[in-house]
PyMOL Python script that loads the backbone (N, CA, C, O; Angstrom):
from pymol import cmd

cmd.read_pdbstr("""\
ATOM      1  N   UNK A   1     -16.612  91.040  46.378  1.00  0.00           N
ATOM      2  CA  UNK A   1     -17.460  91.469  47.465  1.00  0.00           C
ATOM      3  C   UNK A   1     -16.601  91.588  48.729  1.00  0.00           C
ATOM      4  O   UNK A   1     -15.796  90.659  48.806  1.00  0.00           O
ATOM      5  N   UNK A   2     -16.544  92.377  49.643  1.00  0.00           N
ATOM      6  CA  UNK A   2     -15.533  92.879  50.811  1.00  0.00           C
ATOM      7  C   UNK A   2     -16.332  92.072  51.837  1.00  0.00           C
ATOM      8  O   UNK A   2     -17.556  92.189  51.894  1.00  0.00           O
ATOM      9  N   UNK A   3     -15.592  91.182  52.718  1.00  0.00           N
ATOM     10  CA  UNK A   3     -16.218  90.758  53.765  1.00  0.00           C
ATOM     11  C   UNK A   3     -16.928  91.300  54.961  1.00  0.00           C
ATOM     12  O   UNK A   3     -16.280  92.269  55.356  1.00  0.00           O
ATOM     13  N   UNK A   4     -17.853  91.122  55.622  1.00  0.00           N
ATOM     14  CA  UNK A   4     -18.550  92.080  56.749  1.00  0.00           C
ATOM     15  C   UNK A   4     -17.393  92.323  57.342  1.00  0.00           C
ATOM     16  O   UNK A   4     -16.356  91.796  56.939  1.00  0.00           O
ATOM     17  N   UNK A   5     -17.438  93.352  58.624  1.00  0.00           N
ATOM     18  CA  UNK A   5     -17.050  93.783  59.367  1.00  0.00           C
ATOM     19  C   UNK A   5     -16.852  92.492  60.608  1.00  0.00           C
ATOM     20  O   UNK A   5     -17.898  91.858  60.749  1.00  0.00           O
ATOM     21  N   UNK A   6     -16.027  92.151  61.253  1.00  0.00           N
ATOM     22  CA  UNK A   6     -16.299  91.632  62.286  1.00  0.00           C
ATOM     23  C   UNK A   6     -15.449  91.826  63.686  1.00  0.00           C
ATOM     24  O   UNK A   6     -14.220  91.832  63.625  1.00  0.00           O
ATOM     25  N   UNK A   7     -16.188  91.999  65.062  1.00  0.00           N
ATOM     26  CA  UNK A   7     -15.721  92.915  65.986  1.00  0.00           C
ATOM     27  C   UNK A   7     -15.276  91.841  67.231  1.00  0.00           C
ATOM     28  O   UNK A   7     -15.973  90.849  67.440  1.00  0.00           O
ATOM     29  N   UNK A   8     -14.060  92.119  68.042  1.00  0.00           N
ATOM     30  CA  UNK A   8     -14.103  91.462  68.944  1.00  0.00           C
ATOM     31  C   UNK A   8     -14.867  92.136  69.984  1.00  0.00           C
ATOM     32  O   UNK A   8     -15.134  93.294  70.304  1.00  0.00           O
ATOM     33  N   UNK A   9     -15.285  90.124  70.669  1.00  0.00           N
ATOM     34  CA  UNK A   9     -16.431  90.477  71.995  1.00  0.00           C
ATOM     35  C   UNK A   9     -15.211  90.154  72.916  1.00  0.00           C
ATOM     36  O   UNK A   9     -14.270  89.520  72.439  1.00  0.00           O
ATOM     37  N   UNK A  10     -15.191  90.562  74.204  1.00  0.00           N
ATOM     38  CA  UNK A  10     -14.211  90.108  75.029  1.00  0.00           C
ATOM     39  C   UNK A  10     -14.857  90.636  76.654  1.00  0.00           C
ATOM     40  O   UNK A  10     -14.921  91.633  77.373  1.00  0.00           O
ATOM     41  N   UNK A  11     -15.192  89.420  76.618  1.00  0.00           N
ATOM     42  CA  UNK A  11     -15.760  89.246  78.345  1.00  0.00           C
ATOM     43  C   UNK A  11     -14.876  89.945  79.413  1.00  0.00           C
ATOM     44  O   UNK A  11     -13.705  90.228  79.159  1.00  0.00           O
ATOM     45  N   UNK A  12     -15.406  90.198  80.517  1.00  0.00           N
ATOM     46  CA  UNK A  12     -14.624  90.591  81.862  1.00  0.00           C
ATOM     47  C   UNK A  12     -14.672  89.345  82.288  1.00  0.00           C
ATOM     48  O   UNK A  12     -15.270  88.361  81.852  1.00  0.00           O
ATOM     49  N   UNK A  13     -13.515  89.601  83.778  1.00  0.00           N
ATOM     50  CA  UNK A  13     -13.832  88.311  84.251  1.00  0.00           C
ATOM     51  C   UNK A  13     -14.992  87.810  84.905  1.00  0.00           C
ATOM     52  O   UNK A  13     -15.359  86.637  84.840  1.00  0.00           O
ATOM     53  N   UNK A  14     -15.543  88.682  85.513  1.00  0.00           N
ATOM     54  CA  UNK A  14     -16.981  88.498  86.044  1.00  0.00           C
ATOM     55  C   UNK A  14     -18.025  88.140  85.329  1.00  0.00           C
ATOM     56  O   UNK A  14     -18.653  87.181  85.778  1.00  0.00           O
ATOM     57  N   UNK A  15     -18.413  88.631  84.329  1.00  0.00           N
ATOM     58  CA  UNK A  15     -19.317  87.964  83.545  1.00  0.00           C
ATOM     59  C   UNK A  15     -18.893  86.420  82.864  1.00  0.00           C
ATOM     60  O   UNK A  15     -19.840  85.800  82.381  1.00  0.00           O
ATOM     61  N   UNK A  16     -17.599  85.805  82.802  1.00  0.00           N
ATOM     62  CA  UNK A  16     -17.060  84.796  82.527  1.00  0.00           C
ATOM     63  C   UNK A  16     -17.319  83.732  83.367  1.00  0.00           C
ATOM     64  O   UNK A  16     -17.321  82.569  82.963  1.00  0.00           O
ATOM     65  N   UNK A  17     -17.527  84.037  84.455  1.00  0.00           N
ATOM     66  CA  UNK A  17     -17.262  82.898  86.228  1.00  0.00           C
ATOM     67  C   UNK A  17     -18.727  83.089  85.966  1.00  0.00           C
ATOM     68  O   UNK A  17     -19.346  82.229  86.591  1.00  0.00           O
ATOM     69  N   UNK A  18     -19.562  83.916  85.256  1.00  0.00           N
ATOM     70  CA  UNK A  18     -20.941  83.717  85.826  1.00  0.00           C
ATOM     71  C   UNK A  18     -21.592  82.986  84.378  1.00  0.00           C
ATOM     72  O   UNK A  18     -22.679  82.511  84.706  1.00  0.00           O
ATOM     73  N   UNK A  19     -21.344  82.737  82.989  1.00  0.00           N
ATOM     74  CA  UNK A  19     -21.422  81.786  82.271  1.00  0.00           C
ATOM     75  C   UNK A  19     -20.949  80.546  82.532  1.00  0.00           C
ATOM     76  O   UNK A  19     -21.570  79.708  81.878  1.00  0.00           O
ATOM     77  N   UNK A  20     -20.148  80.109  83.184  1.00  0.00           N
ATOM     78  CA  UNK A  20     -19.409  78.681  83.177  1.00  0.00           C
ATOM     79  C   UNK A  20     -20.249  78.374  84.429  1.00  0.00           C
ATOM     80  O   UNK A  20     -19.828  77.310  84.885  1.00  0.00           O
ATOM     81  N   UNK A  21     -21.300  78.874  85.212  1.00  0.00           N
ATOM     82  CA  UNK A  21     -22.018  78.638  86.312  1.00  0.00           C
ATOM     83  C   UNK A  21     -23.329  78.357  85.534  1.00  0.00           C
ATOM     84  O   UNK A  21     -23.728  77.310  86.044  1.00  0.00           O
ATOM     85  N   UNK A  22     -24.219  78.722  84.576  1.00  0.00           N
ATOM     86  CA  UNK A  22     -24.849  78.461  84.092  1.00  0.00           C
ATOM     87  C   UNK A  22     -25.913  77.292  83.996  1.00  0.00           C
ATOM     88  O   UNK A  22     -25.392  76.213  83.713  1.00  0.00           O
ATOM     89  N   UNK A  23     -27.176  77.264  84.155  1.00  0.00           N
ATOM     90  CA  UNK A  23     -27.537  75.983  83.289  1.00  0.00           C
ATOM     91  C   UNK A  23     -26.687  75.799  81.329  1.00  0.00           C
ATOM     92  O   UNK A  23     -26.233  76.737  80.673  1.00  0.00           O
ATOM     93  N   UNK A  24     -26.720  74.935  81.077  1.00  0.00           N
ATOM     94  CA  UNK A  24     -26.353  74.556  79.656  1.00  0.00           C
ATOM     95  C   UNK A  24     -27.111  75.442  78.667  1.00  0.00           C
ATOM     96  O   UNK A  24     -26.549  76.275  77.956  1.00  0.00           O
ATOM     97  N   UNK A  25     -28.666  75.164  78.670  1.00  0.00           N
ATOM     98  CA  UNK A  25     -29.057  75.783  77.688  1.00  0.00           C
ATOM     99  C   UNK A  25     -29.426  77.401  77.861  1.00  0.00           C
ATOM    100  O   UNK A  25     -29.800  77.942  76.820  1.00  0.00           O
ATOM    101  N   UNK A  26     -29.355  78.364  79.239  1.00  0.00           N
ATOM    102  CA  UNK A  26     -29.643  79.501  79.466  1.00  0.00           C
ATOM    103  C   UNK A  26     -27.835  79.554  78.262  1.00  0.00           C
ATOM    104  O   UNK A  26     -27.728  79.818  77.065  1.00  0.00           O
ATOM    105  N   UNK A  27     -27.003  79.266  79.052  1.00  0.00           N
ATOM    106  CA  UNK A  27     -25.173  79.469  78.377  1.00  0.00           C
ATOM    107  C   UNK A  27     -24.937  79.957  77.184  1.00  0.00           C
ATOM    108  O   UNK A  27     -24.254  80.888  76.757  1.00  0.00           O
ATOM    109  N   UNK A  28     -26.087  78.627  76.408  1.00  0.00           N
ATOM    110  CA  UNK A  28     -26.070  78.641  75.076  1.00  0.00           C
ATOM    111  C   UNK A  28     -26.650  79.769  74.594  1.00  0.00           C
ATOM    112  O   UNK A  28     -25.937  80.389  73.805  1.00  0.00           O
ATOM    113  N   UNK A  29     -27.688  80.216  74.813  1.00  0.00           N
ATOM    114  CA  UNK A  29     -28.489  81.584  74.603  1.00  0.00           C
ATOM    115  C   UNK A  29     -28.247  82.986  74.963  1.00  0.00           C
ATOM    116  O   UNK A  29     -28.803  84.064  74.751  1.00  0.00           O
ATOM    117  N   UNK A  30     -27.275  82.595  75.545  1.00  0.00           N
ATOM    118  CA  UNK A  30     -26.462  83.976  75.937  1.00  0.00           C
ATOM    119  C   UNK A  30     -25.002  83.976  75.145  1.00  0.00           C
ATOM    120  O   UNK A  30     -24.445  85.029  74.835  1.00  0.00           O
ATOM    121  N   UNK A  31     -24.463  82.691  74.863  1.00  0.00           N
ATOM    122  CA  UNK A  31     -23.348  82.813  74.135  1.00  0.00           C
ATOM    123  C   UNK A  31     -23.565  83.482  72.432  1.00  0.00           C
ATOM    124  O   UNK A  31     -23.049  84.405  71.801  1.00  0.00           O
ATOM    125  N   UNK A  32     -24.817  82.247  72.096  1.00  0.00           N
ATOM    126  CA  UNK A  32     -25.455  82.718  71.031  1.00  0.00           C
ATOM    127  C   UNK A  32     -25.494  84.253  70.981  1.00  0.00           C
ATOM    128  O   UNK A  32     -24.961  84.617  69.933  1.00  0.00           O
ATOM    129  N   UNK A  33     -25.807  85.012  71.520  1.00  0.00           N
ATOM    130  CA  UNK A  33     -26.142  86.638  71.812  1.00  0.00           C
ATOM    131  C   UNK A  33     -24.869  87.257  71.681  1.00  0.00           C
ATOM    132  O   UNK A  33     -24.558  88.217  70.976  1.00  0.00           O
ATOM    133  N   UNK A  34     -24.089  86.491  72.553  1.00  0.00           N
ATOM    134  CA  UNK A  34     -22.707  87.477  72.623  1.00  0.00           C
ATOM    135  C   UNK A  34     -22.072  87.048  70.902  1.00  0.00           C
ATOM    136  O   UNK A  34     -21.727  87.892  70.075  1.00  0.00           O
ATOM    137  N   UNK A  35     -22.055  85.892  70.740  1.00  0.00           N
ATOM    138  CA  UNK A  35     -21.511  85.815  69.094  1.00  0.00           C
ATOM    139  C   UNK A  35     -22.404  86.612  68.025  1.00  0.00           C
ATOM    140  O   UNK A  35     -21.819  86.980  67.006  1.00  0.00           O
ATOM    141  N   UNK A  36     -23.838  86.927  68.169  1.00  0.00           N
ATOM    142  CA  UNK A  36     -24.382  87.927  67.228  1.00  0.00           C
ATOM    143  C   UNK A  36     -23.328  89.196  67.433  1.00  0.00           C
ATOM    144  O   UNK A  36     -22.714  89.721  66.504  1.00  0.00           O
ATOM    145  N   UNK A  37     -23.247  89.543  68.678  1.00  0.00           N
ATOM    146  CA  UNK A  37     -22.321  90.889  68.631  1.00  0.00           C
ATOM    147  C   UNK A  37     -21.042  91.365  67.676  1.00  0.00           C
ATOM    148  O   UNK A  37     -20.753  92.458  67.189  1.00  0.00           O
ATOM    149  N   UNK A  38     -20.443  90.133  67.627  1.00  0.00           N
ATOM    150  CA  UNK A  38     -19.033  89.850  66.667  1.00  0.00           C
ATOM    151  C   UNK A  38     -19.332  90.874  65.637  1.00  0.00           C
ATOM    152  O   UNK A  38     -18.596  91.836  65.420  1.00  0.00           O
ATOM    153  N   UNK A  39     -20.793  90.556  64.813  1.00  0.00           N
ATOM    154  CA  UNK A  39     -21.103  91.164  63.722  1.00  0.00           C
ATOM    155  C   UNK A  39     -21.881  92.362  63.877  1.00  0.00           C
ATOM    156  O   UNK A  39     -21.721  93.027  62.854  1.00  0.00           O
ATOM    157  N   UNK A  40     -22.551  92.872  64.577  1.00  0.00           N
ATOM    158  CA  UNK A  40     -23.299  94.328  65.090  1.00  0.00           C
ATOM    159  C   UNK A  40     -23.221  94.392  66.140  1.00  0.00           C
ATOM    160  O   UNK A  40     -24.257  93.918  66.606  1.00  0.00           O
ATOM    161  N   UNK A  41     -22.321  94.840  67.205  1.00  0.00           N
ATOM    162  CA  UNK A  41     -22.971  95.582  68.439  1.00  0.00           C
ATOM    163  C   UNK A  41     -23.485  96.313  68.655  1.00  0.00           C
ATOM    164  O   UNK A  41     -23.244  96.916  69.700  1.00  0.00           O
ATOM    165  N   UNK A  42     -24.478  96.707  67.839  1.00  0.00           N
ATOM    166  CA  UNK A  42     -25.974  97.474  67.982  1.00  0.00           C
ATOM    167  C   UNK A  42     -26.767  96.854  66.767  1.00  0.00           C
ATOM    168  O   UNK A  42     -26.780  97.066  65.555  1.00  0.00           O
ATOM    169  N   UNK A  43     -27.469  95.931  67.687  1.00  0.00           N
ATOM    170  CA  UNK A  43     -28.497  94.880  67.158  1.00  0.00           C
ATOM    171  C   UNK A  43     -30.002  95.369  67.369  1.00  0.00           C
ATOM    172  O   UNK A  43     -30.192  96.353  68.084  1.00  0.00           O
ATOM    173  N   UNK A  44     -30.736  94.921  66.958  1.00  0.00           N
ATOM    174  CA  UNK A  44     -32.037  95.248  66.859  1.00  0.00           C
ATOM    175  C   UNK A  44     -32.654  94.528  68.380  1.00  0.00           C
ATOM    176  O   UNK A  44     -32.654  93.317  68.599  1.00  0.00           O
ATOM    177  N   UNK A  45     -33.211  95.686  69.422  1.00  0.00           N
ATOM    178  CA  UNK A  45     -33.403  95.622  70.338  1.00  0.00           C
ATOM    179  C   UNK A  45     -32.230  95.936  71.499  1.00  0.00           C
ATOM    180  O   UNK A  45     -32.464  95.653  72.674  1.00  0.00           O
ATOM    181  N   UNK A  46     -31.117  96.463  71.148  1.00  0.00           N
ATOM    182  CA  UNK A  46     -30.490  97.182  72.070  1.00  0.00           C
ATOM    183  C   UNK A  46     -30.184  97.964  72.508  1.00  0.00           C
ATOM    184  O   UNK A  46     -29.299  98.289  71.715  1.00  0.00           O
ATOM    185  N   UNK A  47     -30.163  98.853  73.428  1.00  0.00           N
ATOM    186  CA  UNK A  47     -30.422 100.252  74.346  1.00  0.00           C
ATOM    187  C   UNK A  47     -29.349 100.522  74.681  1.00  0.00           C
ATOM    188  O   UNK A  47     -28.434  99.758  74.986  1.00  0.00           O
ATOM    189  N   UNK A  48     -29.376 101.872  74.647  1.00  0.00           N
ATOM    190  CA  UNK A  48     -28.255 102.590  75.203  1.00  0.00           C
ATOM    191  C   UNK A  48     -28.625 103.198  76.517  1.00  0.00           C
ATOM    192  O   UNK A  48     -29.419 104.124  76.687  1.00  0.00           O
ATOM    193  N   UNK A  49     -27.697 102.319  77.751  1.00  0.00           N
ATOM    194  CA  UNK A  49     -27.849 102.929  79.375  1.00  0.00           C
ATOM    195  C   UNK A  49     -28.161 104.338  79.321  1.00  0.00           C
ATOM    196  O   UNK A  49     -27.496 105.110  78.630  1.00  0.00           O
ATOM    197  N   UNK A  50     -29.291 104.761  80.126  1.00  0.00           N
ATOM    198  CA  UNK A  50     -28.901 106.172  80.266  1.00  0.00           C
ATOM    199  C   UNK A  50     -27.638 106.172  81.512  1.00  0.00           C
ATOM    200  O   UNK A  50     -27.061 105.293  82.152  1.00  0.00           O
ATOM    201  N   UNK A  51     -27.574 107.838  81.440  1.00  0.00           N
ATOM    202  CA  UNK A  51     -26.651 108.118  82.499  1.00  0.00           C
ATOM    203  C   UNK A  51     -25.369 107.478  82.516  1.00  0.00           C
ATOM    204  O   UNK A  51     -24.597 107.780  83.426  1.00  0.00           O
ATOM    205  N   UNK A  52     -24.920 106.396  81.397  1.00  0.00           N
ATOM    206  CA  UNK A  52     -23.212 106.118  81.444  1.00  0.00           C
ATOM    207  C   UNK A  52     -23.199 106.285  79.463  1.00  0.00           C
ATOM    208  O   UNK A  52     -23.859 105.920  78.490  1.00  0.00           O
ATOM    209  N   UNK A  53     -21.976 107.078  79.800  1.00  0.00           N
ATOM    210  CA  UNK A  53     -21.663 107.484  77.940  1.00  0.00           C
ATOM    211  C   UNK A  53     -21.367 106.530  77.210  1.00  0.00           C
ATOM    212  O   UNK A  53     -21.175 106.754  76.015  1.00  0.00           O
ATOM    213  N   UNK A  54     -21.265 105.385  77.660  1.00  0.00           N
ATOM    214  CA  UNK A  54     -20.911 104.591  76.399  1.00  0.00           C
ATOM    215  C   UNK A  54     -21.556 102.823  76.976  1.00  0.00           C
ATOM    216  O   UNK A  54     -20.908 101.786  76.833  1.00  0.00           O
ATOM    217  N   UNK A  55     -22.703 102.904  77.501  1.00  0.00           N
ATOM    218  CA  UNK A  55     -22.875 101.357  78.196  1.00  0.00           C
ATOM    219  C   UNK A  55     -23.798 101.382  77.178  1.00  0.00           C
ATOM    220  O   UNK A  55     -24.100 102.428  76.603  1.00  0.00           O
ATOM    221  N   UNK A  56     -24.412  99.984  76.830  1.00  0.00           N
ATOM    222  CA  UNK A  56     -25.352  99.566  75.976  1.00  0.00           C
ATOM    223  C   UNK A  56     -25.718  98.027  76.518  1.00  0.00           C
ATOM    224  O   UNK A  56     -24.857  97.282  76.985  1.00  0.00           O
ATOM    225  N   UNK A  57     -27.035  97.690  76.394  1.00  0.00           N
ATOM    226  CA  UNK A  57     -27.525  96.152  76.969  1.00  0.00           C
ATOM    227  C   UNK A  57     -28.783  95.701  76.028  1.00  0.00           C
ATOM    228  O   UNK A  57     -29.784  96.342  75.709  1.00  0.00           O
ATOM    229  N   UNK A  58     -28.374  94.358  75.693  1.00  0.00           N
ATOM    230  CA  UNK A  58     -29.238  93.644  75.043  1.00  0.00           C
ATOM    231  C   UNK A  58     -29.831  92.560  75.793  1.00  0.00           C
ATOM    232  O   UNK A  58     -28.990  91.862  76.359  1.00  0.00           O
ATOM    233  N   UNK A  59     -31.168  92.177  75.982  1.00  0.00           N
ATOM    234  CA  UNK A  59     -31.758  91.224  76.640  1.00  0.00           C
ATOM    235  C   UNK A  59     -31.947  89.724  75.594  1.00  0.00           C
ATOM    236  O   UNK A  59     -32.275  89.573  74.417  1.00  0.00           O
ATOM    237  N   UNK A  60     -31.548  88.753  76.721  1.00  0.00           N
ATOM    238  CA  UNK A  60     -32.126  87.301  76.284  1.00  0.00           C
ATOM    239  C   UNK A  60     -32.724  86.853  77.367  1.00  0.00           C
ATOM    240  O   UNK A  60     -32.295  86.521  78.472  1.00  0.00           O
ATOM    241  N   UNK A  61     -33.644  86.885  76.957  1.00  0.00           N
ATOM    242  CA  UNK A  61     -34.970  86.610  77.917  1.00  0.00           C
ATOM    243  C   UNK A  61     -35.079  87.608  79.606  1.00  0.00           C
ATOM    244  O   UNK A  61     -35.492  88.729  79.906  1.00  0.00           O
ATOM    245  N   UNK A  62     -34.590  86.701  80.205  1.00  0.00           N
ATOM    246  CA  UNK A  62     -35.083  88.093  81.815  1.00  0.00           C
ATOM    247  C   UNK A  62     -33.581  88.005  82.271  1.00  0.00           C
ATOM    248  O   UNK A  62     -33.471  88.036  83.496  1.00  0.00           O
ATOM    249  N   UNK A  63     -32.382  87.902  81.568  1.00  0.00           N
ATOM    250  CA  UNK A  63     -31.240  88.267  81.369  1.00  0.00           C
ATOM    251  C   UNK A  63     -30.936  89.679  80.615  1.00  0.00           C
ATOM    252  O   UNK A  63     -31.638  90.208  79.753  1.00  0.00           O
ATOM    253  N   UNK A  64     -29.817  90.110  81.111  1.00  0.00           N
ATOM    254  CA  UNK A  64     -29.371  91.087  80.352  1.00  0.00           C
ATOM    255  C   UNK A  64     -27.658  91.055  79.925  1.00  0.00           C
ATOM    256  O   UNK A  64     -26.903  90.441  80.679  1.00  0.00           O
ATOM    257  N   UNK A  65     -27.289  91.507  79.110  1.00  0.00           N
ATOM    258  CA  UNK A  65     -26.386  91.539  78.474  1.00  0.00           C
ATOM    259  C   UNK A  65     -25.586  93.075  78.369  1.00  0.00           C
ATOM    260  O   UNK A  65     -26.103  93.750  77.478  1.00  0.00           O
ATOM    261  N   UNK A  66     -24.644  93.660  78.949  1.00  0.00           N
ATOM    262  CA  UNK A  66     -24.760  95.075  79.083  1.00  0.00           C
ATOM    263  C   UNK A  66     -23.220  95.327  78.786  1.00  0.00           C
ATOM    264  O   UNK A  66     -22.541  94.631  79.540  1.00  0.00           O
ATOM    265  N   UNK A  67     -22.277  96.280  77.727  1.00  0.00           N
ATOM    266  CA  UNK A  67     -21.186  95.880  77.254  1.00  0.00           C
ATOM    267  C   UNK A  67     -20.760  97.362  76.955  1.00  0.00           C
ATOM    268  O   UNK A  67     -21.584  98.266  77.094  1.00  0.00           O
ATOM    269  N   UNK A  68     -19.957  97.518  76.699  1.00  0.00           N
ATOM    270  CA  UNK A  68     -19.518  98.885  75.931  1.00  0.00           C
ATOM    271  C   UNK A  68     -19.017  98.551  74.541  1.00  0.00           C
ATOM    272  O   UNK A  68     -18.532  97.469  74.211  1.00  0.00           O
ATOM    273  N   UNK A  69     -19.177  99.512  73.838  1.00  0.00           N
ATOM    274  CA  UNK A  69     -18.663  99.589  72.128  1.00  0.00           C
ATOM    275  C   UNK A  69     -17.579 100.502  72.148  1.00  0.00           C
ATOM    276  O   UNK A  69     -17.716 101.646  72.582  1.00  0.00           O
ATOM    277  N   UNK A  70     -15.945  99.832  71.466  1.00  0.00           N
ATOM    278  CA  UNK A  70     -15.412 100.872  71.511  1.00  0.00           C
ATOM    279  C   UNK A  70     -14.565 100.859  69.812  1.00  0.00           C
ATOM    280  O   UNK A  70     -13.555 100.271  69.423  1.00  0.00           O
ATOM    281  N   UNK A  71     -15.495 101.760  69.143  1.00  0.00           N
ATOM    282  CA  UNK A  71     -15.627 101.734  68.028  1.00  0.00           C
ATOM    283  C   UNK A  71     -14.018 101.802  66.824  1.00  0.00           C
ATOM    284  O   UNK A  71     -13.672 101.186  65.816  1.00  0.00           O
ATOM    285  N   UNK A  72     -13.658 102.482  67.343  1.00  0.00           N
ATOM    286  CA  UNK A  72     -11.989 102.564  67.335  1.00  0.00           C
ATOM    287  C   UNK A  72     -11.567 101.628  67.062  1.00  0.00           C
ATOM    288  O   UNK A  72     -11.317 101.562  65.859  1.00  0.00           O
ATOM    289  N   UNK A  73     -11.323 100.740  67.641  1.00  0.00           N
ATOM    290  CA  UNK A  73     -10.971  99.192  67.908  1.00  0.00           C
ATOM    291  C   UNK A  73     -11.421  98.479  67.471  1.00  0.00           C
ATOM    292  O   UNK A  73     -10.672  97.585  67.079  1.00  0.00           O
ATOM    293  N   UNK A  74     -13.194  98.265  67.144  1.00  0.00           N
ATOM    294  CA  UNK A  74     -13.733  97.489  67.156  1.00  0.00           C
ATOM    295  C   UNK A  74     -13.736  96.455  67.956  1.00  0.00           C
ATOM    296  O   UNK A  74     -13.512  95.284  67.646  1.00  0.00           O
ATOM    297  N   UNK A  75     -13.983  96.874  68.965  1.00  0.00           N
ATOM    298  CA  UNK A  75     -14.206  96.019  70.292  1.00  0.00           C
ATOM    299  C   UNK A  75     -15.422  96.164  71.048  1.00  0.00           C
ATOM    300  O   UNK A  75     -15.641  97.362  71.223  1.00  0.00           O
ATOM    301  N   UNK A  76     -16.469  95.290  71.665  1.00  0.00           N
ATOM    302  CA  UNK A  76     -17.218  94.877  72.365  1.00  0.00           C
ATOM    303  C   UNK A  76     -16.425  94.415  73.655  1.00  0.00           C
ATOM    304  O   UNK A  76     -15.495  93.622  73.509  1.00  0.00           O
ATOM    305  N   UNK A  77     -16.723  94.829  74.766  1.00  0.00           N
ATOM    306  CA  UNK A  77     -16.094  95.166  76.089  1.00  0.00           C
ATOM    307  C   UNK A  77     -17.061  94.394  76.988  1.00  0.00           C
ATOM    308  O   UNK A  77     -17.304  95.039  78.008  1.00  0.00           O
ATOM    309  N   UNK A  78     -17.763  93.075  76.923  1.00  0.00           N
ATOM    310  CA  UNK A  78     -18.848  92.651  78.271  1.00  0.00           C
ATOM    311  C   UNK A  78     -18.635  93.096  79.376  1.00  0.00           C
ATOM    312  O   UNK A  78     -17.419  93.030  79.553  1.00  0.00           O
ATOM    313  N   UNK A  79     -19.318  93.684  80.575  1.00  0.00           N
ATOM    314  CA  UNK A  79     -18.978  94.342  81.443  1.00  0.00           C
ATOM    315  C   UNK A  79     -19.489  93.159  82.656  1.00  0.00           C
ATOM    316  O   UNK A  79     -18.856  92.618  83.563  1.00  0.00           O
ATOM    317  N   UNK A  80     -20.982  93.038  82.194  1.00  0.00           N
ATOM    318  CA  UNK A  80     -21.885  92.553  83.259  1.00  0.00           C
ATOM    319  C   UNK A  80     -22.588  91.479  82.233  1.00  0.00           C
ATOM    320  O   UNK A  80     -22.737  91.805  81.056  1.00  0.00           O
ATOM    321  N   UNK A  81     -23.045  90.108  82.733  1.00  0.00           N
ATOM    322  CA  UNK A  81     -23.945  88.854  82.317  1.00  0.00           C
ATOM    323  C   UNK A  81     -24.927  88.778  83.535  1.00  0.00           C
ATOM    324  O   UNK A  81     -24.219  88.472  84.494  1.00  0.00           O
ATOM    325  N   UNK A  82     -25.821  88.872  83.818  1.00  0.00           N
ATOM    326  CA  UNK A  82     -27.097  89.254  84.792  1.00  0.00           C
ATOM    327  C   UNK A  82     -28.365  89.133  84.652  1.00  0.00           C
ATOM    328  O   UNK A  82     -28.889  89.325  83.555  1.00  0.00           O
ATOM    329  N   UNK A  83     -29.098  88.783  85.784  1.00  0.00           N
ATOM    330  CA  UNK A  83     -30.520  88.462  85.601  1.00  0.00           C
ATOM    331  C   UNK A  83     -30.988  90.189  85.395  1.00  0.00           C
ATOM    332  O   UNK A  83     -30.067  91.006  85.401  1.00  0.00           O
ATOM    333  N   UNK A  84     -32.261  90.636  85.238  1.00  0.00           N
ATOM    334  CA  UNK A  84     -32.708  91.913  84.946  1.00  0.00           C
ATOM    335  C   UNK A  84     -32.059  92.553  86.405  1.00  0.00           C
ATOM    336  O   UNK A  84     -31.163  93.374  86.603  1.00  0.00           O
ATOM    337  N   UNK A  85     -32.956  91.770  87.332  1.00  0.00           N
ATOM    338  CA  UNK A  85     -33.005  92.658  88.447  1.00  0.00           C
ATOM    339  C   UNK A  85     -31.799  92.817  89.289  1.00  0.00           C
ATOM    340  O   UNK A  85     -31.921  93.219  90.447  1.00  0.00           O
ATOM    341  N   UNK A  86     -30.516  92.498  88.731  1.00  0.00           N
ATOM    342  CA  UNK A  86     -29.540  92.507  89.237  1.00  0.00           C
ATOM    343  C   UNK A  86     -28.494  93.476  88.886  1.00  0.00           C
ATOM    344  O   UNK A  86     -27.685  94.133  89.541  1.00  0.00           O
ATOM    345  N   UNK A  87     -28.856  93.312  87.255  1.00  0.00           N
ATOM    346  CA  UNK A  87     -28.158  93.522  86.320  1.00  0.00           C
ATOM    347  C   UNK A  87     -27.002  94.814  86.056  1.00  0.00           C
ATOM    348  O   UNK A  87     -25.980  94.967  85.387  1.00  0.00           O
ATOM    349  N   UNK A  88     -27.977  95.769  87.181  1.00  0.00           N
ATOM    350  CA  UNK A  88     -27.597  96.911  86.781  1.00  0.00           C
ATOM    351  C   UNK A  88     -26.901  98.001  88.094  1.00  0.00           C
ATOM    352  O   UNK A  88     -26.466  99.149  88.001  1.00  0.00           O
ATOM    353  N   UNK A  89     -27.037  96.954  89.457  1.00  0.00           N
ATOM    354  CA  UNK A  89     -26.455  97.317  90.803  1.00  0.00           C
ATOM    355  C   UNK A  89     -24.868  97.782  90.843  1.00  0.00           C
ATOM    356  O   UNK A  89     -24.444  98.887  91.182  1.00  0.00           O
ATOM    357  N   UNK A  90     -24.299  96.919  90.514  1.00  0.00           N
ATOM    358  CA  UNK A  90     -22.644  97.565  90.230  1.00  0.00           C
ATOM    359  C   UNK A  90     -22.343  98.327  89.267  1.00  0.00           C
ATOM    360  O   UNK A  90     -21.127  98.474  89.392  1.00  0.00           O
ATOM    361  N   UNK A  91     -22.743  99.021  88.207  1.00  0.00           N
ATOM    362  CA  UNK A  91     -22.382  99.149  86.548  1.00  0.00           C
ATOM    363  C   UNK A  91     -21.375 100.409  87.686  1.00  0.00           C
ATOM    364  O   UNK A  91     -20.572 101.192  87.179  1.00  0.00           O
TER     365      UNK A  91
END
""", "prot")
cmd.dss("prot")
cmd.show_as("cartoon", "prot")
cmd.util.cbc("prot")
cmd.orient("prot")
């Protein structure tokens, strides 16, 4: 049997300084999220940004999660870690 596929996730620095700020258990639920990615970065419930060619964001809870896929590579690119209403001011 051939093993799954598995992809690197690799944070920016900004979304990094803003996990290690965290409560503990929001951290965990977002880390949790980013390690589902390893194995699909296009998971069930994730959208593709309009208006940027290659952004995509998955929500945990009134967080968002917003990353690029760069399939080539197999790389997951975190861009931004953000509450909703924030989330999407710099992209």
């Amino acid at each position: 049997m051939t093993e799954p596929i598995r992809w690197t996730v690799i944070l920016l620095r900004q979304p990094n300084k803003i996990l290690a700020r965290l409560p503990a258990d929001l951290r965990r639920r977002l880390l949790a999220a980013l390690h589902k990615l390893e194995d699909d970065p296009r998971p069930q419930g994730y959208r593709k940004l309009e208006g940027y060619e290659d952004l995509y964001r998955v929500r945990v809870g009134d967080w968002r999660i917003i990353y690029a896929i760069r399939d080539a590579e197999l790389i997951v690119l975190v861009v931004e870690v953000a509450p909703r209403g924030s989330a999407y001011r710099d992209l």
